[in-house]
N, C-alpha and C positions, 0 to 999 in steps of 0.2 A: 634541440632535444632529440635523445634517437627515439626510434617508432617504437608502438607499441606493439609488441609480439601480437600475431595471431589469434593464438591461443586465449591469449587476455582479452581483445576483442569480442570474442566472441562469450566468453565463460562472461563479460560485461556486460553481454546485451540481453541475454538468457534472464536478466533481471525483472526485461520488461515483459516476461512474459504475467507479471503479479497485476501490475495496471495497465495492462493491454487486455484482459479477460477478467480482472475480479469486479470492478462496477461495473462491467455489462451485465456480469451475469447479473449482480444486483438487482440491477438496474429492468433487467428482463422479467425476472422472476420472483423478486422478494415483497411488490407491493404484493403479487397474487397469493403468494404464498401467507402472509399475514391477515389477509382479508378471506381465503376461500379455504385453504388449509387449518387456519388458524381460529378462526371467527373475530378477528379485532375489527373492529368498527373501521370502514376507511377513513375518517376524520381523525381519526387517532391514529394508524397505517404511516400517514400522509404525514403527520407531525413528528414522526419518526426521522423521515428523512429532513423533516425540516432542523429539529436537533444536531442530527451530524453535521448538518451545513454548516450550524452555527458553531459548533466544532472544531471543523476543520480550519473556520477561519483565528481560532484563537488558536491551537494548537502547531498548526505550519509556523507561523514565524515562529515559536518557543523553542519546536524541536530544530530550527536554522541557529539559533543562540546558540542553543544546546549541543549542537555537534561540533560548530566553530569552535566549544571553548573545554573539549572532551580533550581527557590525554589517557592513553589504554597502551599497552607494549601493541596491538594491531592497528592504533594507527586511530584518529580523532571520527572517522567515516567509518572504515569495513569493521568498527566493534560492537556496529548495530546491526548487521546483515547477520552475523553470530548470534546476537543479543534476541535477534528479531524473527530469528527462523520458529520456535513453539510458540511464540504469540500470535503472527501468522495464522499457522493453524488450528489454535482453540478458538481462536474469534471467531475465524470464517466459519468455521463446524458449527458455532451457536448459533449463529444464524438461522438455520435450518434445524436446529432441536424444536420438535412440535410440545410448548409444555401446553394443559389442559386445568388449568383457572375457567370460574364460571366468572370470577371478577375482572371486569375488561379493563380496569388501573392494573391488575396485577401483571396482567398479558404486556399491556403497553409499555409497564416499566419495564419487565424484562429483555422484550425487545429493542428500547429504546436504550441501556444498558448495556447488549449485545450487539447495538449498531454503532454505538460511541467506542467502544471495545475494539472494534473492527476498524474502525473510521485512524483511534491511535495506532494499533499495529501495522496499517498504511502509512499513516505517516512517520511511524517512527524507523521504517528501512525506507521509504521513499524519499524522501528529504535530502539523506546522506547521499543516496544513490543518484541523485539528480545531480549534486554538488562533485561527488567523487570522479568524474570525468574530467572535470580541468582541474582536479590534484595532479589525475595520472599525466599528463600534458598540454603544454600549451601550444600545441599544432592548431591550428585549423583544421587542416585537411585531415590529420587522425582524428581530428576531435566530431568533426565530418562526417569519418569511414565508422566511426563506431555508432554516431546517430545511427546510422541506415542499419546499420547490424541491429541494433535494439528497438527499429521499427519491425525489423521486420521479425523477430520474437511478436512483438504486441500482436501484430495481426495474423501471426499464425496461432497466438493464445483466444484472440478475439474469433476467428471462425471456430475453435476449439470448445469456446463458450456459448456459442451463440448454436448448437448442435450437438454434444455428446451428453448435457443435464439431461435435459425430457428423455433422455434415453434410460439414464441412470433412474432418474425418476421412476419413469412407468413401470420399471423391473424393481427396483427395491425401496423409492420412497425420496423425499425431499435430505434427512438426517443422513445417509447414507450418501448419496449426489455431494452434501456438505463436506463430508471427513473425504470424500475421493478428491475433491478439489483444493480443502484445507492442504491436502499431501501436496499434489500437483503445485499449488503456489506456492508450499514452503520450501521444497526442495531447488529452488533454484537461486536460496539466497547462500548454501552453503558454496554454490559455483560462483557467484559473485564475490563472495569472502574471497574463496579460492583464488580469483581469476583476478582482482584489483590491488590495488597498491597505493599507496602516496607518497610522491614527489618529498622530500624534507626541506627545497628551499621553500616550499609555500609555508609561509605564518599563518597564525592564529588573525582572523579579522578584527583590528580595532573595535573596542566594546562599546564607545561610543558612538561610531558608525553602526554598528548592529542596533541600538536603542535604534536611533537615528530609521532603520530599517521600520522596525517594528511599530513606532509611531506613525510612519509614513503609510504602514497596511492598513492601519487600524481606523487613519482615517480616512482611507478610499472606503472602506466601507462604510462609515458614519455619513460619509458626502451621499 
């Protein structure tokens, strides 16, 4: 198979800048922000993220079905990096919307809401974009060269998170820090549209094999 251009490489890896820097920053700032910003009781904080856990473990294998068995003129994978680019950024912005409920169910549901929210919009370009590298080839060594291209996106996203909020913060607020970042993570899935392709000898995955998948997730975590 010939190589993949440059160009594609790279407009590929630019992907990982969404989960190389969005649950850190989460992960850095959203217990505080719900508990000291917010006033939600940490017991209920904590069950927020417990939620999306539980989440993500239903949702990952669905949107794996879901893309295997997609047909879009762009293509079963890059029709969600289009699809995915405003979802992206309203979830991650809600995160950081401060609302002011004296009733601590009304706080919990919305953030819990707003973390489920977020949790699908990761999965719904993540999934694809995980998968979309062996559409584009079955090299090794390209398949290789573009990991390290899209490592090295994440950890220029993840110093990028882990350093320019509290900055944004302290100057204009948590909601504001949101929609700058919301931007910064959406914008790089129109360069992954851009930049990816599929391969058309690859088929559609057997649907019994895909069950076959999805039974098999489901009871790793039952065990």
């Amino acid at each position: 198979m010939k190589k993949v251009p440059l160009k594609n490489k790279v407009l590929f890896g630019i992907g990982d800048m969404y989960a190389g820097g969005a649950f850190l920053l989460v992960g850095l700032l959203y217990l505080q922000f719900m508990t000291d910003i917010v006033g939600l009781s940490p017991s209920l904080a904590g069950t927020v993220f417990l939620i999306g856990k539980i989440w993500d473990a239903v949702s990952d294998p669905l949107m794996g079905v879901l893309s295997d068995h997609t047909k879009s003129r762009f293509g079963r994978r890059r029709i969600y990096f289009l699809l995915g680019i405003l979802p992206v950024f309203v979830t991650f912005s809600m995160l950081w919307i401060k609302i002011s409920p004296s009733n601590q169910f009304a706080l919990f549901l919305y953030y819990s809401i707003s973390y489920i929210l977020f949790n699908t919009s990761f999965t719904m370009v993540q999934v694809p974009y995980n998968a979309i590298l062996a559409d584009m080839t079955n090299s090794y060594k390209e398949r290789a060269i573009m990991s390290g291209i899209r490592l090295t996106f994440s950890a220029i996203s993840a110093i990028i998170a882990g350093t320019i909020p509290m900055i944004l913060i302290k100057s204009n607020g948590y909601t504001f820090m949101g929609i700058c970042f919301g931007i910064f993570y959406a914008i790089p899935w129109i360069c992954v549209f851009l930049g990816t392709y599929e391969n058309k000898e690859h088929e559609l995955s057997n649907s019994k094999e895909n069950l076959k998948d999805i039974l098999s997730h489901f009871n790793c975590i039952l065990k």
